[in-house]
C-alpha positions in Angstrom: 31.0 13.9 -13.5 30.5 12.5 -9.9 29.1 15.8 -8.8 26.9 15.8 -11.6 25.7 12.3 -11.1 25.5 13.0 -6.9 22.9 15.8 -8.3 21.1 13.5 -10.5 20.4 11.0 -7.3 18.9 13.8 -5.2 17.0 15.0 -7.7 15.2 11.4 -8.2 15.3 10.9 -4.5 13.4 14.0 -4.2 11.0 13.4 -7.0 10.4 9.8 -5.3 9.5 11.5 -2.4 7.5 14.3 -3.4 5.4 11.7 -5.8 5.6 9.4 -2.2 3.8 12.2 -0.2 1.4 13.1 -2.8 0.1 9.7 -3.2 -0.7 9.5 0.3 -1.9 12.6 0.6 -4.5 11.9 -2.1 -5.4 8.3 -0.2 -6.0 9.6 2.7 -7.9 12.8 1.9 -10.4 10.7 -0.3 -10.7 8.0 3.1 -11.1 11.1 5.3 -14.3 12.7 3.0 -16.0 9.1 2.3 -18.7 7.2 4.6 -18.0 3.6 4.9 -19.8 1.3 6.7 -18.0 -1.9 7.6 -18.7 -5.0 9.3 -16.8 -5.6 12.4 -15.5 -9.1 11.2 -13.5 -8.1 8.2 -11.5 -5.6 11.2 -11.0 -8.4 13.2 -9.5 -10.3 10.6 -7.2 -7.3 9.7 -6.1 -7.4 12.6 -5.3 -10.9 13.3 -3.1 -10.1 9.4 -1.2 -7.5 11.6 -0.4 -9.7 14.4 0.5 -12.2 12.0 2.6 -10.3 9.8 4.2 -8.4 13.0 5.2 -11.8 14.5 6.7 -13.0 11.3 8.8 -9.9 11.6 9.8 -10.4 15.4 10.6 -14.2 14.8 13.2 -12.7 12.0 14.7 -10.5 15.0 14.7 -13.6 17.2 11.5 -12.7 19.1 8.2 -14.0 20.1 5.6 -12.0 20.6 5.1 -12.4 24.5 8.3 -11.3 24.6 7.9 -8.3 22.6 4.4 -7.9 24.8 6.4 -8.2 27.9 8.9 -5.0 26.8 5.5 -3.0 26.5 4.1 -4.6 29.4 1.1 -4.9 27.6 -1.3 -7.9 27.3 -2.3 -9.6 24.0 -5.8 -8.2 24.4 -4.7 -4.7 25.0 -1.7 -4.6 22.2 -4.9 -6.4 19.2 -6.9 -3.4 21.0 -4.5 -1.1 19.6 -4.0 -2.1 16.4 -8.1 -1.9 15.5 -8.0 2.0 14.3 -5.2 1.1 11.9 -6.8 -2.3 10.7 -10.0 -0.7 9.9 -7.7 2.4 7.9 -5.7 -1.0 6.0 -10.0 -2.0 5.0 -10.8 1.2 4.0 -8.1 1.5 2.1 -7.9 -1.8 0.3 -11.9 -1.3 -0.5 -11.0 2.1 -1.9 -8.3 0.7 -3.9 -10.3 -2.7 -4.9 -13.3 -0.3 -6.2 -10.8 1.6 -8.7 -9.5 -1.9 -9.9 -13.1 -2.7 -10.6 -14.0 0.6 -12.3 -11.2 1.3 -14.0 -10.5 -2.1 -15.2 -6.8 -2.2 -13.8 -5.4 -5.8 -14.9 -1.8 -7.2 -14.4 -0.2 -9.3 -17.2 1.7 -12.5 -16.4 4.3 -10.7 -18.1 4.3 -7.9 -15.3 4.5 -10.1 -13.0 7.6 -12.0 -14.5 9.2 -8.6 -15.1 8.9 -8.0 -10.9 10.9 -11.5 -10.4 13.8 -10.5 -12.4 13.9 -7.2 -10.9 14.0 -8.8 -7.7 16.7 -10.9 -8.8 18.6 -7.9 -10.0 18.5 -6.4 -6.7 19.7 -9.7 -4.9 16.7 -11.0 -3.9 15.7 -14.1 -6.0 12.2 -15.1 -5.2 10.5 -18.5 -5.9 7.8 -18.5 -8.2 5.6 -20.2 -6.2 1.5 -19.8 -6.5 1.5 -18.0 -3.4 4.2 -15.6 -4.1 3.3 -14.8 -7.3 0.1 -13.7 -6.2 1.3 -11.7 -3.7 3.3 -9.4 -6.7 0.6 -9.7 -8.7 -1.6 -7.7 -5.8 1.1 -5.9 -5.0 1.2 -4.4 -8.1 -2.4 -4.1 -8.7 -2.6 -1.6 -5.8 0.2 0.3 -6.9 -1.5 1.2 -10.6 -4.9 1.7 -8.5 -3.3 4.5 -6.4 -1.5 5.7 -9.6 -5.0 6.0 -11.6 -6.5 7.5 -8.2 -3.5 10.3 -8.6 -4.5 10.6 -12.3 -8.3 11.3 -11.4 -7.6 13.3 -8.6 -4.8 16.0 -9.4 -3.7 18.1 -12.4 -2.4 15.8 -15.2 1.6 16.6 -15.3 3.4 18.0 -18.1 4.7 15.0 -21.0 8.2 14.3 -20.6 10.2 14.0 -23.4 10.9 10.3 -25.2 14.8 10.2 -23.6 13.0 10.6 -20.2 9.9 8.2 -20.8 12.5 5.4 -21.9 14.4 5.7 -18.4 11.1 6.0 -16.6 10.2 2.9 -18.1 13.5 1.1 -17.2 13.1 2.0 -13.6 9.1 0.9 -13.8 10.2 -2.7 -12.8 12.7 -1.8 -10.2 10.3 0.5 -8.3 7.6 -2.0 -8.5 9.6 -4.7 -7.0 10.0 -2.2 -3.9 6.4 -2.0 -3.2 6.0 -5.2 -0.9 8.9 -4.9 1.4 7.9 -1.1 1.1 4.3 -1.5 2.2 5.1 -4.5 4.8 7.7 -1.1 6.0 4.4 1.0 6.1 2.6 -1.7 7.8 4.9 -2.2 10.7 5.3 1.5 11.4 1.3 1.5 11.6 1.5 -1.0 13.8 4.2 0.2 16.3 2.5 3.8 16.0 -1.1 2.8 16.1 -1.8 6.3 14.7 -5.9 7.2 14.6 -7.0 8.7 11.1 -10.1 11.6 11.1 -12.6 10.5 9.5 -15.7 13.0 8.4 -18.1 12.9 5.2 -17.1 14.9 2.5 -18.7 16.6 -0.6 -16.4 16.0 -3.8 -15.6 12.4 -3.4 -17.4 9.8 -2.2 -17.0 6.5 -1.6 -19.7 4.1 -0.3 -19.1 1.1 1.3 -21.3 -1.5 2.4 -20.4 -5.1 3.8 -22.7 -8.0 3.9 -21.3 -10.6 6.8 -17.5 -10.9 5.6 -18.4 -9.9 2.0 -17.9 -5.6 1.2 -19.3 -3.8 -1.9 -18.0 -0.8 -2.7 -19.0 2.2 -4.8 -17.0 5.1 -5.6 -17.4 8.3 -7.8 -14.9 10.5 -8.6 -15.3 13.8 -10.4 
C-alpha cells in the first residue's frame, strides 16, 4: 500500500512538472516570435515592483537592501540596471496574458476566489480577506486560466480522462491554485537574482502586437 501510494506521488509530481515545463515553454515561445513595442515607463515601473517585492523578501530574512547591495558590491543603479531585461519579459508577459483574458473572456467568480481562501486555510496559511488581498487571488488566478487557455490554443487537445479522475482533478483545482502566488513570487525572485536575458525575434505563426500609449498598452493577439 505505501509503495503503491509512494508511486502515485511521483507520478503526480511528474505530471506537475511536465504540465510546469510545457506551460512555459508555450509562454515563452509565443513572447520570443511576437513584436511588441513598449513604452519605457511601464519597464521602469516593473522594475521598481521588483525592487519592491525583492525588499519585502530580504526584510523577511532580516535584510535591507544596502545590505544585500553591499554583499554584491553593487550600487542601487547598477543592481535596477540589471533587473530591466527581466522587467520588460514580466510586461510582455502580463500584456500577452491580459490580451487572452480580454479575447477569451476569462472571468473569476467570487466563488473562486473564496474557494482559494479556504484552500489556503487548509494548507495552514489563513489569509485575511481584505480588498487588497483578495484582489491579488483574484489576478492570480486570472493568469493561471489565461496560460491554461494559451496551452489549449496552442498544443494538441489531450485525451478525456475518465469521470473518477476528473472528480480528483477537480478536488486538487483549489489546492494548486492557492500555490500560484507564493509560486510565482518564487519565479519572480529567481528572475531577479538571475537576471536571465530572453531572445526575442518576430515570428510567423503567432503574433502578438503591442502598442503602449504613455503608461497605457493595447494589445492584439491572434492565434491560429
Amino acid at each position: 500500500m505505501t509503495r503503491s501510494l509512494s508511486r502515485q506521488v511521483m507520478t503526480n509530481i511528474s505530471q506537475r512538472a511536465i504540465r510546469d515545463e510545457l506551460r512555459e515553454t508555450v509562454m515563452n515561445t509565443i513572447i520570443e516570435q511576437s513584436h511588441f513595442t513598449i513604452h519605457p515607463v511601464m519597464i521602469q515601473e516593473e522594475t521598481e515592483e521588483m525592487v519592491h517585492q525583492f525588499t519585502h523578501l530580504l526584510e523577511q530574512q532580516h535584510m535591507s537592501m544596502d545590505q544585500y547591495l553591499m554583499l554584491l558590491k553593487k550600487t542601487r543603479e547598477e543592481y535596477v540596471k540589471e533587473l530591466e531585461p527581466d522587467a520588460e519579459k514580466r510586461v510582455k508577459r502580463q500584456l500577452v496574458l491580459d490580451e487572452v483574458i480580454k479575447k477569451e473572456e476569462i472571468s473569476v467568480a467570487p466563488e473562486e476566489v473564496e474557494a482559494l481562501f479556504r484552500a489556503y486555510t487548509q494548507m495552514g496559511q489563513s489569509l485575511p480577506q481584505t480588498e487588497g488581498q483578495i484582489r491579488a487571488l483574484a489576478q492570480s488566478l486570472l493568469r493561471e486560466k489565461a496560460i491554461t487557455r494559451l496551452v489549449e490554443l496552442t498544443t494538441e487537445p489531450e485525451i478525456e480522462t475518465g469521470e473518477e479522475e476528473s472528480s480528483v482533478e477537480t478536488q486538487a483545482e483549489s489546492t494548486e491554485a492557492a500555490e500560484v502566488v507564493g509560486k510565482d513570487e518564487a519565479a519572480d525572485t529567481q528572475e531577479m537574482e538571475e537576471h536571465s536575458q530572453p531572445s526575442l525575434s518576430d515570428g510567423k505563426t503567432e503574433e502578438v502586437e503591442i502598442t503602449s500609449d504613455d503608461e497605457t498598452a493595447q494589445a492584439g493577439l491572434e492565434i491560429e
